[in-house]
C-alpha positions in Angstrom: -87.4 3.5 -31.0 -86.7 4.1 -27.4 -88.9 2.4 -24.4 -91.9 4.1 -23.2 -91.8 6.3 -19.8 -91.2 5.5 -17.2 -88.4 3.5 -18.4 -86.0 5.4 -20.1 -83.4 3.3 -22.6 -80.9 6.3 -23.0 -81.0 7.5 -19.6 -81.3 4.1 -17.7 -77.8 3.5 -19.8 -76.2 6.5 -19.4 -77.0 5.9 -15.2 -76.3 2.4 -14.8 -74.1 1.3 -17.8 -72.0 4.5 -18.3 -68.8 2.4 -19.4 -71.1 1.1 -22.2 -72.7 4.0 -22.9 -69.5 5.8 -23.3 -68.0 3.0 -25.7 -71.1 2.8 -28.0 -70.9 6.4 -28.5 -72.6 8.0 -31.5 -74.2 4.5 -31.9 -76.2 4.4 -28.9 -79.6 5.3 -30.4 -79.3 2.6 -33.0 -78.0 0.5 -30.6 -81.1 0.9 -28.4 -83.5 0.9 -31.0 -81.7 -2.7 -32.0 -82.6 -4.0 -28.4 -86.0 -2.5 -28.7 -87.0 -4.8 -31.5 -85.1 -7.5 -30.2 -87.3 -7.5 -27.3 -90.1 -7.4 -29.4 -89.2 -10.9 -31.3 -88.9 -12.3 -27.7 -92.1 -11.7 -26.8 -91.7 -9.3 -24.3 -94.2 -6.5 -24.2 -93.2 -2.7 -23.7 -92.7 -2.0 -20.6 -91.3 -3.4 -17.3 -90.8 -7.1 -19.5 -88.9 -5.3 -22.3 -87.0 -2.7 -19.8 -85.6 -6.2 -18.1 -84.4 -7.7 -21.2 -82.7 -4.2 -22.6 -80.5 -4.2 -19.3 -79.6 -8.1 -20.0 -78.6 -7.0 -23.2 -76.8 -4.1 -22.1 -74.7 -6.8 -19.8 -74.1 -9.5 -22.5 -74.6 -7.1 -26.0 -77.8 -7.6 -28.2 -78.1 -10.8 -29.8 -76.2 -12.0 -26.6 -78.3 -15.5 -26.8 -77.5 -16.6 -30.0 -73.5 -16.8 -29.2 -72.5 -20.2 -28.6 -71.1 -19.4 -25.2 -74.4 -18.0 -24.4 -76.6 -21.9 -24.8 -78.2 -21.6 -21.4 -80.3 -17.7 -22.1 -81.6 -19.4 -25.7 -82.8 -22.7 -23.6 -84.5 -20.4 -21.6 -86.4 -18.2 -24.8 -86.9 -21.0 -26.5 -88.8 -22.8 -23.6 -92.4 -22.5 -24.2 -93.8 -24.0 -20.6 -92.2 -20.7 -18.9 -94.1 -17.3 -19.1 -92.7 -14.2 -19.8 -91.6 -13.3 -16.6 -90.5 -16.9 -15.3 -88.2 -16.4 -18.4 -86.9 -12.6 -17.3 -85.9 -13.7 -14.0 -84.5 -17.0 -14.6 -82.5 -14.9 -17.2 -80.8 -12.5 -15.0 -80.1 -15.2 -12.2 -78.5 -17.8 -14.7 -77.2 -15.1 -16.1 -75.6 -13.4 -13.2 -74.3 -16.7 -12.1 -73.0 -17.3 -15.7 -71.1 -14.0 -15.3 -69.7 -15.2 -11.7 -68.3 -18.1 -12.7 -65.9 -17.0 -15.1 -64.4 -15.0 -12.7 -62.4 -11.5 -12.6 -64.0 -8.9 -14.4 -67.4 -10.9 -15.2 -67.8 -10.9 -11.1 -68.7 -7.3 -11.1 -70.4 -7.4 -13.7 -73.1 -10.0 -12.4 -73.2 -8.0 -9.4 -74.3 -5.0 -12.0 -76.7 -6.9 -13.8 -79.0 -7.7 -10.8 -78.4 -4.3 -9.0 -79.7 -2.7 -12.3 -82.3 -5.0 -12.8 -83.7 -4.6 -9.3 -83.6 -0.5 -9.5 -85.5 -0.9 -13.0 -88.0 -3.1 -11.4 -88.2 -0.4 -8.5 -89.2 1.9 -11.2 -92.2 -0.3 -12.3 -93.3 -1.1 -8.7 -93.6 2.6 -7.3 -95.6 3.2 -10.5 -98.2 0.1 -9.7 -98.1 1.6 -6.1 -98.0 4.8 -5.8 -97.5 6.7 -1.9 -101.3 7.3 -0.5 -100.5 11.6 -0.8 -99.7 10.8 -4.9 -102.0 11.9 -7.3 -101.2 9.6 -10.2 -103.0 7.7 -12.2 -102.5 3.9 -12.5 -102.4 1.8 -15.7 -104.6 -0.6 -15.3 -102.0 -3.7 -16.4 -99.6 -2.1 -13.6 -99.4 -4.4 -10.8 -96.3 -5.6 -8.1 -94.6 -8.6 -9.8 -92.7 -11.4 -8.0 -89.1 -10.8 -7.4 -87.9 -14.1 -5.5 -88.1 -17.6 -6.5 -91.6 -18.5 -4.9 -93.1 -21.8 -5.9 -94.7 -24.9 -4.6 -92.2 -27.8 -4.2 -95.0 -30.3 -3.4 -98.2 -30.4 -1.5 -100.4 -33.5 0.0 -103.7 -34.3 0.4 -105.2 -36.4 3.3 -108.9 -37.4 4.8 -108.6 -37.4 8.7 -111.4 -38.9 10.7 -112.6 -41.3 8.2 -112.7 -44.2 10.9 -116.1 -44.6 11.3 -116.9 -45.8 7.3 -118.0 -49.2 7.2 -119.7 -51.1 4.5 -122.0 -54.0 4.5 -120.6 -57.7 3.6 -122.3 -60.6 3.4 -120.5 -63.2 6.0 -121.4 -66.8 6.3 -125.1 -65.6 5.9 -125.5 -62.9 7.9 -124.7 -59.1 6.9 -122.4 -57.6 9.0 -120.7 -54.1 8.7 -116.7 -54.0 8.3 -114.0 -50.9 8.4 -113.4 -49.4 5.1 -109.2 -49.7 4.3 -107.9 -46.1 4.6 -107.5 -43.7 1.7 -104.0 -43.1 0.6 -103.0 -39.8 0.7 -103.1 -37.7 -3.1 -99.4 -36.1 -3.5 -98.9 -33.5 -6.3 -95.7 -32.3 -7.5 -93.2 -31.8 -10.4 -93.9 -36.0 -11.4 -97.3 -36.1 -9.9 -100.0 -33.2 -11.6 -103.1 -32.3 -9.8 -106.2 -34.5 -11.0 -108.8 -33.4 -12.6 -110.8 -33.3 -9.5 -110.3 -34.6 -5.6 -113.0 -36.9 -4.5 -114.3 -36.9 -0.8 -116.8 -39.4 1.0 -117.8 -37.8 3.8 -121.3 -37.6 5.9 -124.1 -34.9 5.6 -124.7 -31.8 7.3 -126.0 -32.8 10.7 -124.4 -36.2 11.2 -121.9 -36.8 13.7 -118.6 -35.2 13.5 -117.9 -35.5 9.0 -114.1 -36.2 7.4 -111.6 -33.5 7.5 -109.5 -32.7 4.1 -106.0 -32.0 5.7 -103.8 -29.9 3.1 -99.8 -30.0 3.4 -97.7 -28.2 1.3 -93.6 -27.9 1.0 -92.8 -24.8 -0.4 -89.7 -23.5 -3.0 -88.2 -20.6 -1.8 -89.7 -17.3 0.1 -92.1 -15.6 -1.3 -91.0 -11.7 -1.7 -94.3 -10.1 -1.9 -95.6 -11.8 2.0 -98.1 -13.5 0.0 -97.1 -17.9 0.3 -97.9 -19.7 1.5 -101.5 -19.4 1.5 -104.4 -22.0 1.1 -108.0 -21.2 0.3 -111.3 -23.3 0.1 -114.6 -21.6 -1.4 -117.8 -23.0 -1.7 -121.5 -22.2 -1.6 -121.7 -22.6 1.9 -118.9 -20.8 3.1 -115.1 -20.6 2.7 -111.7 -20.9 4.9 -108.6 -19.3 4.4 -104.9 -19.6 5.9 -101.8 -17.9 5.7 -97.9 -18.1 6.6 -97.0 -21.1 8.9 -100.5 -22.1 9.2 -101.1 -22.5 5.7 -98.3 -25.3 5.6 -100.3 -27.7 7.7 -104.3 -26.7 7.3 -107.5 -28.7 7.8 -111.1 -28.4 7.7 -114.3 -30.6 8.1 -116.1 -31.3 4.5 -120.2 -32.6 4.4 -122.5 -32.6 2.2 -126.1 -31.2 2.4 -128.8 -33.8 3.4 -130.1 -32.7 0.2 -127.5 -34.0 -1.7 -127.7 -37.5 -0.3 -131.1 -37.9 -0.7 -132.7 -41.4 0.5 -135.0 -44.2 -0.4 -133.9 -44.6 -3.4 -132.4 -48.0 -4.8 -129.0 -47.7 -5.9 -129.1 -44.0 -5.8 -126.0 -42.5 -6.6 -125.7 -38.8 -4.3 -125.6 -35.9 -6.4 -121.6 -34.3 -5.3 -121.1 -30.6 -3.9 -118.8 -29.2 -5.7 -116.4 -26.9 -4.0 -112.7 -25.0 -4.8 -109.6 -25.4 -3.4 -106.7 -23.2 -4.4 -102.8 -23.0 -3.6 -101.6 -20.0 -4.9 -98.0 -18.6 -5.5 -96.0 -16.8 -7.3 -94.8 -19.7 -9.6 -91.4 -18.2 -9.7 -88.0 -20.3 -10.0 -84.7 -20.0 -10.4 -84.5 -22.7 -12.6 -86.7 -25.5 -14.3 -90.5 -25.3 -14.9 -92.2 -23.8 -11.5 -95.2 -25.7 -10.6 -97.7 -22.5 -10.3 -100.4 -22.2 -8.5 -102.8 -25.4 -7.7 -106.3 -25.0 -8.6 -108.3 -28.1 -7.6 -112.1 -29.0 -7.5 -113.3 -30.5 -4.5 -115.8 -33.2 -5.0 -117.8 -34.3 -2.0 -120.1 -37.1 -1.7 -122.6 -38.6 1.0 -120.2 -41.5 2.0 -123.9 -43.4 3.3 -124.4 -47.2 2.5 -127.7 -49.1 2.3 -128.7 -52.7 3.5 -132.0 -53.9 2.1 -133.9 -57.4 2.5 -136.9 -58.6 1.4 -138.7 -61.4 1.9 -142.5 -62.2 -0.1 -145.3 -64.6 -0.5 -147.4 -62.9 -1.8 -149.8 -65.2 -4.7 -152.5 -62.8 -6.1 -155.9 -64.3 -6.8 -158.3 -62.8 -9.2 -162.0 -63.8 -10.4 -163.5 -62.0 -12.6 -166.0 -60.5 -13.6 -167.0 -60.6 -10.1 -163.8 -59.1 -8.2 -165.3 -59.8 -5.2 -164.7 -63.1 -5.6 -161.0 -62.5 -5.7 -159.0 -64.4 -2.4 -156.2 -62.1 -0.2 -152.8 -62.4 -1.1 -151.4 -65.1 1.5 -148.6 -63.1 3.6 -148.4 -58.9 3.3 -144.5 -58.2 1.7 -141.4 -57.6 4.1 -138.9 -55.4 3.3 -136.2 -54.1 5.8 -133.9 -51.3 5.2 -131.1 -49.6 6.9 -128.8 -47.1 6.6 -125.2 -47.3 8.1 -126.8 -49.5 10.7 -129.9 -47.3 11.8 -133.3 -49.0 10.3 -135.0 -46.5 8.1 -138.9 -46.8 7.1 -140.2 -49.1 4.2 -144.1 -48.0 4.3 -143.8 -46.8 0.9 -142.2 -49.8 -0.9 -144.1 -52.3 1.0 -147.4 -50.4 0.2 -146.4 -50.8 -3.6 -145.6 -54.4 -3.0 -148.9 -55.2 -1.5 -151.5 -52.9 -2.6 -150.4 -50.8 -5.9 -149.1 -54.3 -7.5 -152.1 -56.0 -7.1 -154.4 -53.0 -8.4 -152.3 -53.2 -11.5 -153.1 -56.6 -12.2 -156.2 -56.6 -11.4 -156.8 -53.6 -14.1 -154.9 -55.8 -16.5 -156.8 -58.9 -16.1 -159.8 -56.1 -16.6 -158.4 -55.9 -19.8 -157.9 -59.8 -20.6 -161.4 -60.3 -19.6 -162.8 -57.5 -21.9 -160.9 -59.0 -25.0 -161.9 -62.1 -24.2 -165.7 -61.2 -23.9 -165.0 -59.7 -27.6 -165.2 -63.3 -28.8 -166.9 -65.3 -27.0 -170.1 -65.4 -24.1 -170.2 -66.0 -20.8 -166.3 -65.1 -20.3 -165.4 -65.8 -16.8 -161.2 -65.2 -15.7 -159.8 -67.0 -13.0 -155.7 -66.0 -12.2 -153.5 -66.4 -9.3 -150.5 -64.9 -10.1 -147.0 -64.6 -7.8 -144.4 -62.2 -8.6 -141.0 -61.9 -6.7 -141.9 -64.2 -4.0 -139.1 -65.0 -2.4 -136.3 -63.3 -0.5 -133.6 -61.0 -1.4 -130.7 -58.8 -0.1 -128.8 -56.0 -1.7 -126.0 -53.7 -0.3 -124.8 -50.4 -2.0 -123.0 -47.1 -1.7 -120.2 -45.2 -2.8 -116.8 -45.8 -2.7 -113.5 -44.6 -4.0 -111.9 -45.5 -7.9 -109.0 -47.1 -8.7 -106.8 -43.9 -8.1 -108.3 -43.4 -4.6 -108.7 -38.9 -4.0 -107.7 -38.4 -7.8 -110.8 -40.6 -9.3 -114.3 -40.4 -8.9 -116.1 -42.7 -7.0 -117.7 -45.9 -7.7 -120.9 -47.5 -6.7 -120.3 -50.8 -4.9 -123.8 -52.9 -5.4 -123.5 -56.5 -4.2 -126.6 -58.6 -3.9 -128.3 -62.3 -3.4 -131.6 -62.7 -5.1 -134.1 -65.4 -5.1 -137.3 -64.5 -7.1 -140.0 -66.6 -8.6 -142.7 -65.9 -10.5 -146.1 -67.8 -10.9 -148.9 -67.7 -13.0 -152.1 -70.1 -13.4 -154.7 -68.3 -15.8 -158.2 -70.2 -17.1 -160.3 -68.5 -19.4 -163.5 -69.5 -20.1 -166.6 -69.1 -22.2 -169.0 -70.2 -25.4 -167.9 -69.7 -28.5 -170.1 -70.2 -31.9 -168.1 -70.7 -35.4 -169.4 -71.9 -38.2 -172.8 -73.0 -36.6 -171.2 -75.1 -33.9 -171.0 -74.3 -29.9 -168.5 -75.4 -27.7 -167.3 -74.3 -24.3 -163.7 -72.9 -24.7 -161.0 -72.7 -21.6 -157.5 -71.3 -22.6 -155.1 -72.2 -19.7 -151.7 -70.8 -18.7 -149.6 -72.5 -15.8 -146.0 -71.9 -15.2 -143.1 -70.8 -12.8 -139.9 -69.4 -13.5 -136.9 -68.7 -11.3 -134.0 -66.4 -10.7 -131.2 -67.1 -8.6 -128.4 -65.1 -9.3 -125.5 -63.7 -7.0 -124.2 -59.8 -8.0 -120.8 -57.8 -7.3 -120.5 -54.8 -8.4 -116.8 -53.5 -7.0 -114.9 -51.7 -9.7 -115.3 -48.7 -12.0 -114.3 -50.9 -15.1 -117.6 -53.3 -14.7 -120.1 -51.4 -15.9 -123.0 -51.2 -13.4 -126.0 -51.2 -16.2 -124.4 -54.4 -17.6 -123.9 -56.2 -14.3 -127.3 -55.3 -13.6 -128.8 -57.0 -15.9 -128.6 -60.0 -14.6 -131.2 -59.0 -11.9 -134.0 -59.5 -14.8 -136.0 -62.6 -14.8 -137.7 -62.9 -18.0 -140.1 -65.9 -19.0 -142.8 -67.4 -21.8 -145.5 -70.0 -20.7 -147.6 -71.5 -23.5 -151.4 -70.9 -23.6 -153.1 -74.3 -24.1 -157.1 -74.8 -25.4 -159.7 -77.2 -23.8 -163.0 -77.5 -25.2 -166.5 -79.4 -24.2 -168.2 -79.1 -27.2 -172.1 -78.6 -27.5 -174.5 -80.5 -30.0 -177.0 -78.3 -32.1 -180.2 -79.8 -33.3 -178.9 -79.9 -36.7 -175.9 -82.1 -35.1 -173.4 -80.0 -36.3 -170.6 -80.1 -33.3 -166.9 -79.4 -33.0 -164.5 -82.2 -33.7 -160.9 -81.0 -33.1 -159.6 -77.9 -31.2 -156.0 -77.4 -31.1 -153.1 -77.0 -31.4 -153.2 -73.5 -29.4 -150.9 -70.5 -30.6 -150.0 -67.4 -28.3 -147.9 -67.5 -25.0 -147.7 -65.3 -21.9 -145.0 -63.6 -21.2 -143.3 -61.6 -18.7 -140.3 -60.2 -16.7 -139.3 -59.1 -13.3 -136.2 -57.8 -11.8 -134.7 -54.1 -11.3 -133.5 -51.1 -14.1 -133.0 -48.1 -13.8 -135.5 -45.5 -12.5 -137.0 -44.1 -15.4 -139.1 -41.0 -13.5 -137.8 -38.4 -11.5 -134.7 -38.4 -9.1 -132.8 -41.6 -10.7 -131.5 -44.8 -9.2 -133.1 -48.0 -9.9 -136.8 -49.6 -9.7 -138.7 -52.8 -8.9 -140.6 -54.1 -12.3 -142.7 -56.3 -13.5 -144.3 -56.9 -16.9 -146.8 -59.6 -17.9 -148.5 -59.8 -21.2 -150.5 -62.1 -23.5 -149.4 -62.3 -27.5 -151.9 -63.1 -30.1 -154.3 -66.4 -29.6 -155.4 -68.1 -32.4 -156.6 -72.4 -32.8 -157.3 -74.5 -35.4 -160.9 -76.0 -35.3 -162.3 -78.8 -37.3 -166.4 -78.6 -37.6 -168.1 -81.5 -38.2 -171.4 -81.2 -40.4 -173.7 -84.4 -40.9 -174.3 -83.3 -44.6 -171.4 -81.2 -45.3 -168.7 -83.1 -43.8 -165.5 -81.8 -41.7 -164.5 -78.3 -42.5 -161.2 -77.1 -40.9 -160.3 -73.1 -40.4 -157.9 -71.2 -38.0 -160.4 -69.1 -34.9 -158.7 -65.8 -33.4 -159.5 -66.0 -29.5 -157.2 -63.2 -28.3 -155.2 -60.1 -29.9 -152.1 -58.6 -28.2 -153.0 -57.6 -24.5 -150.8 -56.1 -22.2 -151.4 -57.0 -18.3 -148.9 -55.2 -16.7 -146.3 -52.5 -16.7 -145.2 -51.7 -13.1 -142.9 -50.0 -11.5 -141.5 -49.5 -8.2 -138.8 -46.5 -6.7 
């Protein structure tokens, strides 16, 4: 079955192979229709691919690759990384090569083989281009194919300008910002492949001068179509190209939107823009496995860190029912916070520390009161609570993995906190069981302490888990007093206690459950189930002991600051 036009089998032999054509005689159509299928088996599709490998085979004869002397063309066939055309040309130069180096006749024969193969691929070309006064139409699979070895040898990737990152470290008590080490360069090339992305920490739009990605590349021989070297870089916002000699050596400034590295957020991590960067070529070689084109995501992050202190004394008194009664909290909270050494504002936090905390408690204690009143008269609640007095300090921001450019970035938390919490609770009020009064006080008094130090450096500690030990939880015991109250009858209680039901509570940071991420202030208090046993006394019925419920399950608080 001969080719189909444009390539001709019989007269493309009869032109450029005549001496074969004129020994193969009356065999010549089954002869061509034999490298026709052979092509076929190969892979090749009709056309320009299957042309190329019929004039290999009308140099070395059909089946040529499965003769012994002939090792090096079935290494090639059989090599799966190589595409079709990698495989064509690497055929006719080993193969042309082959021929030259045994010598005499074979010399002239290589010099056939690529003469040949370069008029055939003439063919093919004028077809995929056609003169502007043509009519003709185009296939739509006809294109210009590489003809020389064009390939990338290697390229390298560099941040310039990267002097002015610093981060925050905690020095013989005082914070101080330090250089960040440089980056090491990211090479990629036949024993180094291209990541799975490129990571950049740079600044945001409107910041001093950002980084600058520099791209080098060292290329494999000359690209025949004026194409390589070439480097592109496409994103949302815009895209830069170069070509020839300044595509060897290009380099552009990379930020990220202000958008993208939001702010006042604890331990925010900044949402990346993603971007493409592309190294094309023909991925063409002589020899070996050509490295192709290099297709790379470009991962850009706000490159900001974050200093924040605190400092509180802050205990919250409460007397109820009568909340005017309540006393101030001692000293309003003080929170600093900075970002890459300019101070940025706290009104917000601090405005949670001082004013939304207390509301909450004071709605919780609402709630004590009101379960409280539930079982006994004349309740009255007296509290002064203190939660995370004290001071603390906490450092964060991005930085780069273990494999610098090729891994994503880590967040690097370090922090000293020293939190307490306090709590002094009296309950009061007349209770009647069993036809005995007594005035009841349930009392809770405790403190409880976190001290902890916190490094977060590398992507193999996982934050959540290091974190955790930011949580201060506690359980004080309730206790019951009683005065007890003598009826007519004389029936009184004679033994109160001992007291079940503790309160319980936690402070520290987790993650930001609402909204736009990162981590938040909490604090939960809560009281479990109160119950006592009390022992009646009865002048004619004698003592008579039972177990008095005094409080269910009552949450006092659930807050949360971000």
């Amino acid at each position: 079955m001969p080719m189909p036009a444009p390539f001709v089998a019989d007269e493309f032999l009869e032109r450029h192979w005549s001496a074969i054509s004129s020994r193969l005689g009356e065999r010549r159509a089954a002869f061509l229709e034999l490298v026709d299928g052979r092509a076929r088996e190969r892979g090749f599709d009709a056309g320009v691919m299957a042309a190329r490998f019929a004039n290999l085979c009308f140099a070395f004869g059909s089946g040529f690759e499965t003769r012994p002397e002939n090792e090096w063309a079935l290494a090639i066939l059989l090599d799966e990384r190589l595409l079709p055309w990698v495989k064509l040309h690497q055929l006719v130069a080993q193969g042309a090569a082959e021929l030259q180096r045994r010598g005499g006749d074979a010399t002239a024969l290589a010099a056939q083989l690529q003469a040949a193969d370069g008029k055939l691929v003439d063919v093919f070309d004028a077809i995929a281009k056609p003169p502007p006064d043509a009519v003709r139409v185009v296939p739509p699979d006809a294109r210009i194919r590489p003809r020389l070895a064009c390939d990338i040898e290697a390229a390298e990737l560099r941040i310039l300008d990267s002097a002015w990152r610093q981060e925050y470290h905690l020095t013989q008590g005082q914070w101080l910002r330090r250089p960040v080490d440089t980056v090491a360069p990211l090479r990629i090339d036949a024993n180094h492949p291209p990541p799975e992305r490129f990571t950049v920490l740079t600044r945001t739009v409107g910041d001093e001068a950002p980084c600058r990605v520099q791209v080098r590349q060292v290329q494999h021989g000359r690209c025949g179509l004026g194409q390589h070297p070439a480097v592109s870089w496409k994103g949302e916002r815009g895209s830069v190209e170069q070509h020839d000699e300044g595509a060897r050596s290009a380099a552009w400034p990379i930020d990220v939107p202000a958008a993208a590295a939001d702010a006042l957020r604890l331990l925010a991590e900044p949402w990346p823009e993603i971007t493409l960067l592309q190294l094309p070529s023909c991925g063409l070689r002589d020899s070996g496995v050509p490295r192709g084109s290099i297709d790379l995501q470009l991962w850009a992050y706000c490159a900001q860190q974050w200093l924040l202190q605190q400092q509180r004394e802050a205990k919250l008194g409460f007397a109820l029912p009568d909340p005017k009664a309540s006393p101030p909290a001692v000293k309003p909270t003080r929170i600093e916070l900075e970002r890459d050494g300019a101070p940025r504002s706290t009104e917000r936090w601090c405005r949670g520390f001082d004013e939304d905390l207390r509301a909450a408690l004071a709605q919780g204690l609402q709630g004590v009161l009101k379960a409280w009143q539930a079982n006994v008269k004349d309740a009255t609640l007296q509290a002064e609570i203190g939660l995370f007095d004290g001071k603390a300090a906490m450092t964060w921001g991005l930085r780069e993995g273990p494999r610098g450019l090729a891994s994503p970035p880590v967040q690097r938390v370090v922090a000293d906190l020293d939190w307490s919490a306090s709590g002094s609770l009296h309950l009061q009020g007349m209770v009647e069981h069993a036809g005995a009064k007594a005035q009841l006080h349930l009392r809770v008094e405790g403190m409880a302490r976190l001290q902890v130090q916190i490094e977060r450096l590398l992507a193999d500690v996982d934050l959540l888990s290091t974190m955790q030990t930011s949580v201060l939880r506690w359980r004080w015991p309730i206790r019951v007093d009683y005065d007890p109250m003598a009826d007519d009858d004389g029936t009184v209680f004679s033994e109160v206690g001992p007291c079940s039901g503790s309160m319980t509570g936690s402070l520290g940071l987790r993650p930001n459950q609402a909204e736009g991420g990162g981590w938040a202030w909490f604090a939960t208090l809560a009281i479990e189930p109160v119950s006592t046993r009390v022992i009646v006394h009865d002048p004619l019925l004698g003592r008579a002991e039972s177990h008095l419920a005094l409080l269910g399950s009552v949450t006092i608080l659930d807050w949360s600051l971000a």
